[in-house]
N, C-alpha and C positions, 0 to 999 in steps of 0.2 A: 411431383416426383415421377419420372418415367418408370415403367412396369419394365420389369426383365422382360425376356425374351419369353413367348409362347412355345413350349414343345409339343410340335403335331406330329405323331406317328402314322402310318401306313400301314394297312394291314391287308390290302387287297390291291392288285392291279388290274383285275379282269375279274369275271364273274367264272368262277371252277380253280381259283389262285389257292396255293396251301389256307387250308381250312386251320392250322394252326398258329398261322401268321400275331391271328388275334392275341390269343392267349401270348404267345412270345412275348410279342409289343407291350403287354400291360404286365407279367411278369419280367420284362428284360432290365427295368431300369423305370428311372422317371418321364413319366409324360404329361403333359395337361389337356391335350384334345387328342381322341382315337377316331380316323378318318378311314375308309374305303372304297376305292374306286372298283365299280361293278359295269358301269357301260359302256358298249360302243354302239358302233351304225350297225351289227349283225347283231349283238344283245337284242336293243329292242326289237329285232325282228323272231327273236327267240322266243323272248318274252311275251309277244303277243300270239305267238302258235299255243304259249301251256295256257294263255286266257282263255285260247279256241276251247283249250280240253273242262278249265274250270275257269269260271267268269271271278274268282275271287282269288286267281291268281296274279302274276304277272311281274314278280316281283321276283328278286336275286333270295333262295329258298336258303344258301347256306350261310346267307348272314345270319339267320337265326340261329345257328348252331352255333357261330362265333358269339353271338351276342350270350349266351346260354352259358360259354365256357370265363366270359367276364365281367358280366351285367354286375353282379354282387363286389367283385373287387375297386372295377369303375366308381361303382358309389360309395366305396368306402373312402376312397384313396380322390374323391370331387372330379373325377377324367371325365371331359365330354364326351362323345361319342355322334359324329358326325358321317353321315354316308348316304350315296348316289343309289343305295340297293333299294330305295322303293320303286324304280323302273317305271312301269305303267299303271302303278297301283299304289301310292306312295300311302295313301290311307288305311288298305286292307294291311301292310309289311305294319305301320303305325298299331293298328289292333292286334296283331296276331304278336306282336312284342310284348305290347299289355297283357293279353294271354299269358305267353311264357312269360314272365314276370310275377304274375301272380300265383304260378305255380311254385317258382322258388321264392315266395312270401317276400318280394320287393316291390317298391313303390317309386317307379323313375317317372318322373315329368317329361310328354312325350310332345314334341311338337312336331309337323310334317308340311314341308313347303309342296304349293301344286299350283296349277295356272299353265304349266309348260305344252300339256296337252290340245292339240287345237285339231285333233283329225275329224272331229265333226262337224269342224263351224267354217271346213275347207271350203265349200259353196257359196256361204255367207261372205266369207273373204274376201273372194274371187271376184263376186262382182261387188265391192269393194275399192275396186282397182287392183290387190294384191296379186300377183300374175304368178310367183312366184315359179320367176325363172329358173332355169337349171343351172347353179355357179358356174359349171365347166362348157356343156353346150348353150347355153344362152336358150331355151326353147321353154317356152310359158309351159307351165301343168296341165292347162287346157291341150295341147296339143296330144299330148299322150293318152289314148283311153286303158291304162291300165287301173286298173282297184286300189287309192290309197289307203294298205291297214293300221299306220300309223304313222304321227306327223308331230315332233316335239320343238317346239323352242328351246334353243340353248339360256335357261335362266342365270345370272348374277349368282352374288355373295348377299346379300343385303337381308333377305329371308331368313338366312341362316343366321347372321348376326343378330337379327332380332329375335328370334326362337332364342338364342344364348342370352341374349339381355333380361328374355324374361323368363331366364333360371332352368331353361329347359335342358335336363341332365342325356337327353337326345335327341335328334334332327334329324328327319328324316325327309333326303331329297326324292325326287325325280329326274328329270334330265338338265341336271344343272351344266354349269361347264366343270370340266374335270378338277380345273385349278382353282372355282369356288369352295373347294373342301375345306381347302387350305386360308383365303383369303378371308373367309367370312370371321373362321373364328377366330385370324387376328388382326380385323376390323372389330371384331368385338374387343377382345383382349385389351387392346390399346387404345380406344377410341378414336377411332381415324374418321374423319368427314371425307363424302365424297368423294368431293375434288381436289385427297390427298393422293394424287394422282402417283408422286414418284411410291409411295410407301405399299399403296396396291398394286403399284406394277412389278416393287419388288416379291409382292407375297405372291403376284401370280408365276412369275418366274420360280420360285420355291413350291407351289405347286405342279408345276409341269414337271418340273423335276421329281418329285416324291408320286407322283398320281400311279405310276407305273411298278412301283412297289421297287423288288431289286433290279430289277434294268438300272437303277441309279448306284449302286451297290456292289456292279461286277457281273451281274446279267448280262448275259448279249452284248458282251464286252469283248472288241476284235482283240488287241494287247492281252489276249492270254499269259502271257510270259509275268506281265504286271501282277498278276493276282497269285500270292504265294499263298494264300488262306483256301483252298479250294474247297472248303466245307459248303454249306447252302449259304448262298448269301443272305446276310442281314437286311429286314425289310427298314428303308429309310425313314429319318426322323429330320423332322424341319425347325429348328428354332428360328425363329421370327421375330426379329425388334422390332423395337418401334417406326423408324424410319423406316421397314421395310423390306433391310437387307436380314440376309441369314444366313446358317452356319448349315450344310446338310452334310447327317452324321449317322449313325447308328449303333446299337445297345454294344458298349462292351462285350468282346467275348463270343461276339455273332462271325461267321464268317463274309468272304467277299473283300470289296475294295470299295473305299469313300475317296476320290481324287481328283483335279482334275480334269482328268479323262473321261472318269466315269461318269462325272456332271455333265459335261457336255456334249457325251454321248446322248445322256437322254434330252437335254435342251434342244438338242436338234431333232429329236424324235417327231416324224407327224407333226412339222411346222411345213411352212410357207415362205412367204416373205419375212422377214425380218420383225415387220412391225406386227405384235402378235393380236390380236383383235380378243377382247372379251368383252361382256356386256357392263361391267364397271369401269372398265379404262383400259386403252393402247399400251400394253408394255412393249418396249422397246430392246429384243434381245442384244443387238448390234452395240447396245449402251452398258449394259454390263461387267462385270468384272469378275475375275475367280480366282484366288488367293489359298494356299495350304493352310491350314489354320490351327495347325496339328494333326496326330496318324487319324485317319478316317475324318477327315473334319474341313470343311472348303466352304470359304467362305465367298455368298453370293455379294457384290454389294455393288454401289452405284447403276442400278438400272433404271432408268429416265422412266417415266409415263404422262401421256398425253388423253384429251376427253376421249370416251369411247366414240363408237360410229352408232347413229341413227336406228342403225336396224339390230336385229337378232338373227342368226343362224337358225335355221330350222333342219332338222333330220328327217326326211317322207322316208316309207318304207313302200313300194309298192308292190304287189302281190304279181312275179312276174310270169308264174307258169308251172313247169314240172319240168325234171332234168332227170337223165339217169346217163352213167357214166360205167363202161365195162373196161378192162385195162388186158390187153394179149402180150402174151411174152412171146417173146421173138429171140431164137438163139441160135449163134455160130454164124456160119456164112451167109451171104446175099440179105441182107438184113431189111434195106432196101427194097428189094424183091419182093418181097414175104411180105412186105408191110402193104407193098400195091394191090398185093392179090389180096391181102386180108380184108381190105379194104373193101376191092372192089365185089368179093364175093361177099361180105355183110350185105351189100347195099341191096344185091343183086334176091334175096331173101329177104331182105326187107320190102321190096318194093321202091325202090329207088330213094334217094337224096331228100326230093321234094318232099314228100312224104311226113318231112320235119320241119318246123320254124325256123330250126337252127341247128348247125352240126359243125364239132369241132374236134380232128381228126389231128393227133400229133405226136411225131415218132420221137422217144426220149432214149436217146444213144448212150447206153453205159457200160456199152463192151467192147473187150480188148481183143487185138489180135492172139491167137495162143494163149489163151488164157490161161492159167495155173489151175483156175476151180469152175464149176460148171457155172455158179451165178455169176462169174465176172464178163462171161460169153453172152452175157441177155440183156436185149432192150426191151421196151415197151411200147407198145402203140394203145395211146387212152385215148376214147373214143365217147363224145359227150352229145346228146343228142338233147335238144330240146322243145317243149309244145307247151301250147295251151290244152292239149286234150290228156290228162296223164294216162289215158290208156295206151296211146301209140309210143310213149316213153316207160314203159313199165317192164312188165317181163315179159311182154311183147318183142320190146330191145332185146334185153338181157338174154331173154331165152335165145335171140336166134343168132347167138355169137358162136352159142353151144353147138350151133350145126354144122362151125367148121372143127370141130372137136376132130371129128373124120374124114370129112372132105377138102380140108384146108390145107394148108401149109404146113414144112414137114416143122416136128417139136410143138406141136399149139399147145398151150395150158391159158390159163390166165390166174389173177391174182389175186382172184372171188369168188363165190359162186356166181350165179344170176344175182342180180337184186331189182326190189320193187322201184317203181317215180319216185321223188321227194318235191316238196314246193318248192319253191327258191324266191326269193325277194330281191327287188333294183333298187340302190339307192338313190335318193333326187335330191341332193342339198340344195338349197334355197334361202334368200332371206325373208324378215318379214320384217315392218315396222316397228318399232320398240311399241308402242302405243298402240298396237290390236295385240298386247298378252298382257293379260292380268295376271303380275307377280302374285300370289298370297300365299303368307303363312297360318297357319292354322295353330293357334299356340297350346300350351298346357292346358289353361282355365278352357280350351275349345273357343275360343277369340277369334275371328278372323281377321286379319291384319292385310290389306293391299298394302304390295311395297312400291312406291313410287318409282319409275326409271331414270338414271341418271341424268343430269341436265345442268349446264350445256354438252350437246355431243358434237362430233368435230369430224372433216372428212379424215380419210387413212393420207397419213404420213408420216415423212421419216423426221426423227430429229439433228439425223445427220448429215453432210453436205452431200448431194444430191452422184457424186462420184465414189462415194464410199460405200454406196449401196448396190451392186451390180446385178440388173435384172438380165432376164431371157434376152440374149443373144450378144453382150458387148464384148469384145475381144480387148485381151490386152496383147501392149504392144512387145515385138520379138525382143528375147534378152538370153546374152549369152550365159549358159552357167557351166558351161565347162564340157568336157568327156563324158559322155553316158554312156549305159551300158541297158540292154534290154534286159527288164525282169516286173517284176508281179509290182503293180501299182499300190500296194498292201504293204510294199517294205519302207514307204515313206508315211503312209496314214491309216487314219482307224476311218472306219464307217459304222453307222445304225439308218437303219431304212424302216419302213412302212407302211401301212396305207392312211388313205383319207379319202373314203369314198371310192371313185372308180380311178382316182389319182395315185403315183406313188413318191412319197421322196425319199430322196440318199443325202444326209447329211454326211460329210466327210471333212476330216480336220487330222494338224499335222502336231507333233510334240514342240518343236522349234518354231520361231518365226524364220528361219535360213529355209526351212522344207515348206512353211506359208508360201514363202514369195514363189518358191517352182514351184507349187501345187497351184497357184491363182494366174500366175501365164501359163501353164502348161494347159490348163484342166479346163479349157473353152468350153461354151455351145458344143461346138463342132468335133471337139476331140471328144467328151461324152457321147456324143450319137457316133463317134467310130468305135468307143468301148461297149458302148450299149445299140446294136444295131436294132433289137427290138424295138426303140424307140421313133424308129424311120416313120415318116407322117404325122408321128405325134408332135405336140408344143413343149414346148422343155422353157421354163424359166432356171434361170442360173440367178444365186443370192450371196455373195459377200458376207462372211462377219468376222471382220479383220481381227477381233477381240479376241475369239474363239480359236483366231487360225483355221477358221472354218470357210467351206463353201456350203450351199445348201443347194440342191437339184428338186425339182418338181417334174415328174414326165405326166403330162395330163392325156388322161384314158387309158393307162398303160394295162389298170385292172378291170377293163372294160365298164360295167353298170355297178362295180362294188363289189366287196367279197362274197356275197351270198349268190351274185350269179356269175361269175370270172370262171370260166374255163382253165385259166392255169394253176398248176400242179400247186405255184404258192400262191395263192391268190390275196396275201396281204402282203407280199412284197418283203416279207422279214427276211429273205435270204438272196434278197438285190444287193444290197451292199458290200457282203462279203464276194459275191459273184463281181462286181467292180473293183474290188481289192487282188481277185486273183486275176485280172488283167495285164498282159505284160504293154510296156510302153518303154518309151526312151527315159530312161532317170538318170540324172548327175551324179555320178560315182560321188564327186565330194560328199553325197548323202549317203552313199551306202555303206558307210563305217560301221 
């Protein structure tokens, strides 16, 4: 007899997400697994600074206050409880649970997967043959003398299933992949093998989806208009059948939007190519479907999955130096002017340009002619300097912005006082071979379990015909659609953007298949880098997914070495897509109803 559907809730999309989420999700209604995603590429670099401070930290600190607000209702009510917060320390988060626990006289069966950690045996690797190149520049590790502080493999689901098999009422990862939260425990739930490749490609698709908490929900959702609940949105809940497909939903009564739109807002979030790669198996976004399934309730189904690929994803952190950033306001006329002379007299007090490893000087224009009110007459000039030495970036910098307080340009204030260096971290994504990481779970009885890696694994491809998939740079052919009229690229579609590394993408999708077909001739290579001129030198893949009504955009190095060291104002890209939405271009009046 097939098992219903598994109900996985979300209760974190980042590490600092509503601390309440938890409690909601296990009071909101029924669920059978409670999941939370806590990491990304600037997490772990977070996480290994509070190690610097204590060696037994390292871990996401506010899961334990959620774990505290429903450890005792979980075990009443049989809820798993699954989550990515052991970060660099998935065994110190695994005791300090047992701890609390013991304090509120409960007794949960703790299990904690690890193996993902490899920043020590990087030498050993290395000559190895692992070279591990850089995804985006292609340059071996070896080539960079920077300090790596940390170095994870993206682990599977398989860990996690087996900690649930053997009764463990919690699991506690490291850096697994985001949508293992999801797939492991319904790989357990249902019993799936392996190489039931469509049913875990569906549950990783239901993962990407939920991992992000309300981004699925009405979050970061361009169709404002659509969301008539403006309360806080409902954090998302996955049922998951058997076969694979699911229904994403959230607790009655919650606010936000389940649609859709808002599904595929987030399926396109921080993706790539189409074919999505995780360490259990290829899902294949481009293969999917998404159906209303009732209010709040869309159902994913049919998404194809093929063998995984040979290798692992690895996340390096490398320790890239010290940065300090001062920001000069600039108001009313010559703006321009002001900025040159600001400029040149910093430098001129510092001791010249050279001086720095690196300096990133840029005028942020946000004033009007005649302004109405004094702040709407002011730009900024931020001004980031960076070294290896943090003295010459400290208040070294800081202080000597303060000397044009007087001698500078007329109005100087800025938007800070001085401030001290900070470290900053380069991201190096890389792969490695399945077979130099030791999966293991570490169970309740304290058992150590190696979990095997998948096999057979299979090169990246697509399951679709080779024209349906449109990479970096293929133009479609001219097509008449009628009368246009210039206006904002935003009145035919929605966007969600992001980062991945030093990379950023713009997923962008239309409500109609009528606004698909202009949006996929119009929306070329070439017409992107006239909307996006910041892109000029950079590599841009363009992605297809006709399914979606979507396109998918990749601009590779756009956030230079990754969010911890990117000089720009957004340095994850969260607010490129609505920046591409208020772009004006030629649109088809027939669309502008």
């Amino acid at each position: 007899m097939t098992k219903r559907a598994v109900r996985i809730g979300n209760c974190s999309g980042f590490y600092g997400d509503r601390v309440a989420a938890a409690r909601e999700m296990v009071e909101g209604g029924p669920i059978d697994v409670l999941t939370g995603d806590y990491l990304a590429e600037l997490t772990m670099l977070i996480l290994w600074k509070a190690q610097q401070k204590d060696p037994s930290a390292g871990y996401a600190r506010t899961f334990l206050t959620q774990v505290e607000q429903v450890l005792g209702s979980c075990l009443d009510r049989g809820i798993k409880i699954v989550t990515n917060a052991g970060g660099l320390n998935p065994a110190g988060l695994a005791e300090k649970i047992t701890e609390l626990a013991g304090k509120l006289g409960l007794e949960p069966k703790i299990a904690y997967v690890t193996g993902d950690n490899i920043v020590d045996r990087l030498p050993e690797l290395q000559s190895q043959g692992v070279d591990f190149a850089n995804l985006d520049t292609g340059r071996p590790l070896a080539e960079t003398d920077r300090t790596a502080i940390s170095a994870n493999a993206y682990l599977g689901a398989w860990g996690i299933a087996e900690a649930l098999a053997a009764q463990a009422d919690i699991v506690v990862c490291p850096r697994v992949t985001d949508a293992s939260l999801v797939v492991g425990p319904a790989a357990w739930w249902h019993g799936w093998a392996r190489d039931d490749y469509d049913a875990l490609a569906g549950a990783v698709a239901a993962g990407h989806v939920i991992e992000c908490g309300p981004q699925a929900t009405g979050g970061n959702y361009s169709f404002l208009d659509e969301i008539t609940d403006r309360r806080y949105p409902g954090f998302p809940i996955a049922e998951v059948a058997a076969d694979g497909s699911s229904v994403i939903t959230k607790h009655d009564g919650t606010g936000g939007l389940v649609s859709p739109g808002t599904v595929t807002a987030q399926l396109l979030y921080e993706i790539g190519a189409p074919e999505y790669l995780n360490p259990d198996v290829t899902a294949h976004f481009d293969t999917l479907n998404l159906t209303q399934d009732g209010e709040h309730r869309v159902l994913i189904s049919g998404t194809r999955g093929s063998a995984p690929p040979p290798t692992l994803k690895v996340a390096l952190n490398q320790l890239g130096g010290y940065r300090n950033t001062m920001t000069l306001v600039l108001t009313g006329l010559d703006v321009e002017a002001k900025a040159a002379y600001a400029e040149q007299l910093l430098f001129e007090v510092l001791g010249g340009r050279e001086k720095f490893a690196e300096v990133d000087v840029n005028l942020l224009r946000f004033e009007h002619a005649d302004a109405p009110r004094n702040v709407e007459a002011t730009a900024h000039l931020r001004i980031t300097v960076k070294d290896p030495d943090p003295r010459k970036v400290g208040r070294a910098f800081s202080n000597a912005t303060m000397e044009l307080a007087l001698g500078g340009y007329a109005g100087f204030h800025t938007t800070t006082p001085p401030t001290p260096e900070t470290a900053y971290g380069v991201y190096w994504p890389a792969l490695i071979p399945a077979e130099h990481v030791t999966h293991t779970v570490v169970l309740p009885n304290s058992e150590r379990r190696v979990i095997p890696h998948p096999h057979p694994t299979s090169p990246i491809q697509s399951l679709q015909h080779a024209d349906s998939v449109t990479s970096a740079g293929r133009e479609e052919p001219a097509r008449d659609f009628g009368e246009t009229r210039r206006e904002p690229l935003g009145r035919v579609c929605a966007a969600r953007s992001g980062d991945k590394g030093g990379n950023a993408n713009v997923g962008l999708w239309t409500r109609t298949p009528a606004e698909f077909a202009w949006l996929r001739a119009h929306l070329t290579e070439a017409k992107f880098r006239e909307l996006l001129p910041e892109a000029d030198g950079l590599a841009v893949h363009r992605y297809e997914l006709p399914n979606l009504n979507a396109l998918n955009f990749v601009v590779v190095g756009l956030l230079g070495e990754g969010v911890a060291s990117s000089t720009r104002p957004d340095p994850q890209a969260k607010g490129l897509g609505e920046y591409l939405r208020a772009r004006t271009t030629d649109i088809p009046v027939a669309l502008l109803g």
